[in-house]
N, C-alpha and C positions, 0 to 999 in steps of 0.2 A: 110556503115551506113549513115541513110541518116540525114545531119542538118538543124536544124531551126534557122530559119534569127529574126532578133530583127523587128518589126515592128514600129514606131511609127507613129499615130494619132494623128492630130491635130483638134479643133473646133474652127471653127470662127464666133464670133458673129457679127453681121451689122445691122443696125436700117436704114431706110429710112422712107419715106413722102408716104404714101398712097395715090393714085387719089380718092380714093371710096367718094362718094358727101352720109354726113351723112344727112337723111331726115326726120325730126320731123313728128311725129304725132299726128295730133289733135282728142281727144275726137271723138268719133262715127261720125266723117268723115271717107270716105271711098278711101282709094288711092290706085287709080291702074298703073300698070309698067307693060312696055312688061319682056316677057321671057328673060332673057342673058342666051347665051348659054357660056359666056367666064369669066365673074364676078357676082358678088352676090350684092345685094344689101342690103343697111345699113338702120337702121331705130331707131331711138327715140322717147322713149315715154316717159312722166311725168307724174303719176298717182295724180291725186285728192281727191280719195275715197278708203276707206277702201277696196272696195271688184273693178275689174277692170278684163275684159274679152279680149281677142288678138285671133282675126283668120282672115285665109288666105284661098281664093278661087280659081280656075281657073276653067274656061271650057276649056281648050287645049286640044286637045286626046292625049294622050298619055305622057303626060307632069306630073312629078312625082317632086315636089318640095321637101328640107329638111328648117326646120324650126328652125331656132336654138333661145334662148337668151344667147348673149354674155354678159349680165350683171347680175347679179341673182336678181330676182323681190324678192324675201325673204333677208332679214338679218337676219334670224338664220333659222339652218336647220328644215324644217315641213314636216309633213305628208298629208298637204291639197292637195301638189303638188307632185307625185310621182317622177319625175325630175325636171331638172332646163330644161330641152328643150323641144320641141314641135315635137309631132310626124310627119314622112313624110304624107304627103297629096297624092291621087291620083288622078287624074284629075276629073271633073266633081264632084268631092266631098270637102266637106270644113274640115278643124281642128279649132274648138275651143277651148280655154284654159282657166280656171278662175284659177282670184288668190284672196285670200280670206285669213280672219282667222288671225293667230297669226304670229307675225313674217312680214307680209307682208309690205314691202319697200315704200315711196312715194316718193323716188329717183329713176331720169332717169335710163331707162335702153334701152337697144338695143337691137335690133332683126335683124340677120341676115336673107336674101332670097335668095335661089341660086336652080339654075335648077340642082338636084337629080342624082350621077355617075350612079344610076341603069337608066336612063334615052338615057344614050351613051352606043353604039354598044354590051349591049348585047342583042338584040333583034332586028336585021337590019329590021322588021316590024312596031318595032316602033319609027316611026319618029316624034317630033313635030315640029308644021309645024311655017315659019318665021311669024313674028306679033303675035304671042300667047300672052296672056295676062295673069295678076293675080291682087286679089285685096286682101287688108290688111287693116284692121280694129282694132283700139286699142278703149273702152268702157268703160268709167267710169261707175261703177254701186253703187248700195246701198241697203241696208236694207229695207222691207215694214214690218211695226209695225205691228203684229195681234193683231185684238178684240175680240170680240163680236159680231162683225158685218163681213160679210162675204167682201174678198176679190179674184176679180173673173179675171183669168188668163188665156194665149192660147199659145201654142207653135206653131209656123209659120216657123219653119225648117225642113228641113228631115233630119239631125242631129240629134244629141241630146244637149239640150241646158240647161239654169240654172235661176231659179228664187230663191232668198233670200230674207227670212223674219228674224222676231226675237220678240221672248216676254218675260216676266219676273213675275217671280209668287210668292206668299206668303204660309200662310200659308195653303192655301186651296190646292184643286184638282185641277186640270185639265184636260180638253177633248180637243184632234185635232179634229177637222172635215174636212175631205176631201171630198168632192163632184164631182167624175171625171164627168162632165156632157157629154161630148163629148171623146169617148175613142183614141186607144186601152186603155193607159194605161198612168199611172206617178209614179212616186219613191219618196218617203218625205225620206227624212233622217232629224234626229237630233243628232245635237252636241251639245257639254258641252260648254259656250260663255267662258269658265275660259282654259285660255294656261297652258296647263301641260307638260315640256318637249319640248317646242317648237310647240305644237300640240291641236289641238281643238278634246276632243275626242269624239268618232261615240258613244251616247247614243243607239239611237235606229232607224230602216229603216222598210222598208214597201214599196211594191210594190200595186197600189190598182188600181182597172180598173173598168171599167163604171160602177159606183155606188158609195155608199157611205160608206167611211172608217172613225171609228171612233175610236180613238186611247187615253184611259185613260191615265194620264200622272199624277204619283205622287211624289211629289217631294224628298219622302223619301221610297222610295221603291223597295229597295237592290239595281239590277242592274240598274236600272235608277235616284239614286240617283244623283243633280244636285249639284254643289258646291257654285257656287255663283246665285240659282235659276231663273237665265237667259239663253237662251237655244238662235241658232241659228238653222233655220231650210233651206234646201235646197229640191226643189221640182225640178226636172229633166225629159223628154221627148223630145217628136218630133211631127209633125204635122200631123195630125192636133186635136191633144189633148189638151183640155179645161178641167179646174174645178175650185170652188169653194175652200177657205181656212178660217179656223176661228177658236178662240179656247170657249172655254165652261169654266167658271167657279165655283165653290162652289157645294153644295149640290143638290141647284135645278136645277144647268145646266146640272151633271154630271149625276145625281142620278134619278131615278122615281120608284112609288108605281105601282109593279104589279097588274093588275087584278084580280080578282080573278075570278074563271071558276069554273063551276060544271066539275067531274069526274076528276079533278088532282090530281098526287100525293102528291104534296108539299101545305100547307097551309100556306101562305108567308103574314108575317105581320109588314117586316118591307122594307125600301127603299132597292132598289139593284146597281150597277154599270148601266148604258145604255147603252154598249158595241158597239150594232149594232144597236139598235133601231127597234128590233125586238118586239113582242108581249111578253105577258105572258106563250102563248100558245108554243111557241118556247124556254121558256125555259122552259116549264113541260117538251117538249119531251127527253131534253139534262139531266132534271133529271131522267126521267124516263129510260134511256138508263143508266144512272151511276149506279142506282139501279139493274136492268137485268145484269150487270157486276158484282156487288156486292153479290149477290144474287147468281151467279152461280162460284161465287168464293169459296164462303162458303157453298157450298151445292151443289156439281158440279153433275152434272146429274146422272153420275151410280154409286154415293155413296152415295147420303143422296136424301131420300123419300120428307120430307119434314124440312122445319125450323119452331123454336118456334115462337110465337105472340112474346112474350120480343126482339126475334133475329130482327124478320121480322120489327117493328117499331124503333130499331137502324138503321140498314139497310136506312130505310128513312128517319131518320131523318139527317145522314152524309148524304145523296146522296142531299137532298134538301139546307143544309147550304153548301156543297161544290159548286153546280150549282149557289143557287142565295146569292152569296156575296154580306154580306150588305154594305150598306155604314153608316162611319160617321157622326155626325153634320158638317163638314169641305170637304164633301166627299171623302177622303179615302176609299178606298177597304178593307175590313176585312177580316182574316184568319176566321180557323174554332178553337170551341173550343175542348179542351183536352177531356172533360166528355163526349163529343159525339163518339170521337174512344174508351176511354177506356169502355163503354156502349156496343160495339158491341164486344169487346174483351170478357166482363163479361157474356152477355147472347149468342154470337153464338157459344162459347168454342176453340174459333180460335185467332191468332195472325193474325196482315196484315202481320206477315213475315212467315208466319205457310201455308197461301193461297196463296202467291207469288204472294203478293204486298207489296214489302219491301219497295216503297218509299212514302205507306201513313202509316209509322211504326209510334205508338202514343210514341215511342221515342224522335220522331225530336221536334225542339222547332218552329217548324213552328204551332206549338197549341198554342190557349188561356190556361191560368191556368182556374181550375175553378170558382178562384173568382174573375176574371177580368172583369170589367162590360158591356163588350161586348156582354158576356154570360148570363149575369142573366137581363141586360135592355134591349139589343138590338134580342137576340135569344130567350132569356123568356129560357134557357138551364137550368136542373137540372135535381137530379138522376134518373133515370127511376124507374118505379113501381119496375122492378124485381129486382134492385140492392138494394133497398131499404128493397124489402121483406127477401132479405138472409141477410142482416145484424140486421134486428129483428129477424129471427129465430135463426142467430148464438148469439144475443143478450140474447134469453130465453136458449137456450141451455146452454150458459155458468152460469146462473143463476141460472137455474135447479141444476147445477153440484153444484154450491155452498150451495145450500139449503141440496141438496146431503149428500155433504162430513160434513158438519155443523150438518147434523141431525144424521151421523151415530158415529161422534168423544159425541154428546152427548147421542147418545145411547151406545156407551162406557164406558161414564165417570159415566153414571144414570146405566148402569148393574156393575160397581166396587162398587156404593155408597151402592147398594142392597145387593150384598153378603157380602160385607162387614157388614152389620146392620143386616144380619141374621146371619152371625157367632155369632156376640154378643151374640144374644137371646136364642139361645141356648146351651151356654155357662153355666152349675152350679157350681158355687164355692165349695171349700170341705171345712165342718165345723168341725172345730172341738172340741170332746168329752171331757166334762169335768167331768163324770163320774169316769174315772179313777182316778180323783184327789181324 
């Protein structure tokens, strides 16, 4: 039988003095170092500014750098920054890294550079070659306030790189304008300017390419409710994409009075959203598409010949308040109101959950009531003729019945008074004879 020996383990710690020469970096100067292929090189930054960018270049062939921070640019853990370290780079291409947002440090930190283990012998083809070079860049950056007024921007990387704005709103609406003048393409995102958790949260994103992206923005409007109504925006691409930035605000920035056109379905008479800044004529056809869905929901081809006039002008009148949402005095977007789905309940004899469309069911409270003045100032909304007309007919109906039952309880009581007053009368008393006395 075979035995086991005692083993012991020991650990010994030792501290020494590092040669490594720690090498500050200044603000959007650019230092470059050759390749070690034996040590890494050490580097210090001291950020100035809220928001500060750190990336590393080489043209070497075959030269695969890792990128580390040995210090963490964050004091408390964020979501801005998926790690604390920077990804490996490949030759002929760059890594850039922003740090931004909540949490972010304006204590030194370090940055390690060292030539990449996947670099050595597993690929005896690739060799990089003596005197290779790289360059490190550390960049204060900052916020650009949006207006009113357009701010006009170009990305000059084949990268992808990062411009930051920021604005702050009251009680009105808001509009982004994005104008990509020169494409392919840029990415806006906005975040919430308020640290939740450590974290600035992603509001809302958008991918928008050569043209113009216009993005309503309310400040209390479910998911993009904003907490302290200051917002940071991030717009991102590569080169060589240009646009324009701005924001819109109140009634008249956001909002405009359709046209009116002959042969439309919808007669629109009050402000709408300006979504795209498209025509009128472009949103007839988006209502007139809602309605042909509407329409063949309720009256689907091989089962209903035709629908009523009452059905057929509910029908348009959702299709035209869901299309062109009005606006506020403050421009806010408007929901629709309740008396318009329960209209096409009453006259097409269908539920939207009966047609299979459960999610515009006149359950959800995504309705106006009807006597919210949405409805009655801004839509001019009230009953339709045929709900009107069945509640005077059920109106006489029940009236009739009372006149009814009223005239037959006194044709009752007037045929008891009657027989009763003819029994009397011919009734004769017996007299009697006093003859016999």
């Amino acid at each position: 039988v075979a035995s086991c020996s005692t083993v012991t383990v020991g650990v010994l710690a030792t501290m020494g003095t590092a040669s490594t020469t720690m090498i500050p970096l200044t603000s959007g100067q650019v230092h470059t170092a050759p390749i070690s292929f034996s040590s890494s090189d050490v580097y210090s930054f001291t950020p100035n500014s809220d928001i500060y960018s750190l990336s590393v270049t080489t043209e070497a062939i075959n030269a695969q750098l890792s990128v580390d921070l040995w210090t963490q640019a964050y004091t408390t853990p964020s979501s801005n920054e998926e790690n604390s370290c920077l990804s490996s780079i490949d030759s002929a291409d760059q890594v850039i890294d922003y740090f931004w947002g909540c949490g972010t440090s304006k204590e030194p930190f370090n940055v390690v550079v060292a030539l990449s283990e996947s670099s050595f012998g597993q690929n005896q083809n690739q060799i990089v070659l003596p005197n290779s070079e790289y360059s490190i860049v550390a960049t204060d950056l900052s916020y650009t306030d949006l207006s009113s007024v357009p701010v006009s921007a170009q990305f000059n990387t084949g990268y992808e790189s990062k411009h930051f704005y920021k604005f702050s709103g009251g009680e009105d609406a808001i509009q982004i304008e994005l104008d990509v003048t020169t494409g392919p393409a840029v990415t806006l995102e906005i975040y919430d300017a308020f640290c939740y958790n450590g974290k600035n949260d992603l509001i809302d994103s958008m991918t928008c390419y050569a043209g113009k992206c216009l993005i309503p923005f309310s400040w209390a409007n479910g998911d993009l409710f904003n907490s302290t109504y200051s917002v940071n925006i991030v717009v991102s691409g590569y080169a060589p994409s240009a646009y324009t930035v701005q924001i819109e605000v109140g009634d008249d920035s956001v909002c405009y009075q359709p046209a009116a056109t002959d042969n439309e379905l919808c007669d629109i008479s009050w402000t709408v959203w300006n979504y795209n800044g498209v025509d009128s004529s472009s949103y007839n056809l988006a209502a007139v598409r809602y309605y042909n869905e509407l329409v063949e929901a309720f009256c689907p081809p091989c089962g209903c010949s035709e629908i009523s006039s009452a059905c057929n002008s509910s029908l348009i009148e959702f299709s035209c308040t869901q299309t062109y949402r009005a606006c506020t005095e403050n421009g806010f977007q408007t929901s629709v109101c309740g008396q318009t789905c329960d209209d096409i309940q009453s006259n097409c004899g269908y539920t939207f959950e009966q047609v299979g469309l459960p999610w515009l069911s006149c359950d959800h409270n995504s309705y106006y009531s009807d006597s919210d003045e949405i409805c009655t100032e801004i839509y001019g909304i009230s009953e339709s003729a045929s709900s009107s007309s069945i509640w005077i007919i059920i109106l006489v109906i029940v009236v009739l019945l009372i006149l009814i039952i009223l005239f037959a309880v006194l044709a009752v009581f007037g045929y008891k008074k009657y027989k009763q007053k003819k029994s009397q009368s011919s009734y004769e008393p017996i007299v009697e004879n006093d003859e016999s006395l």
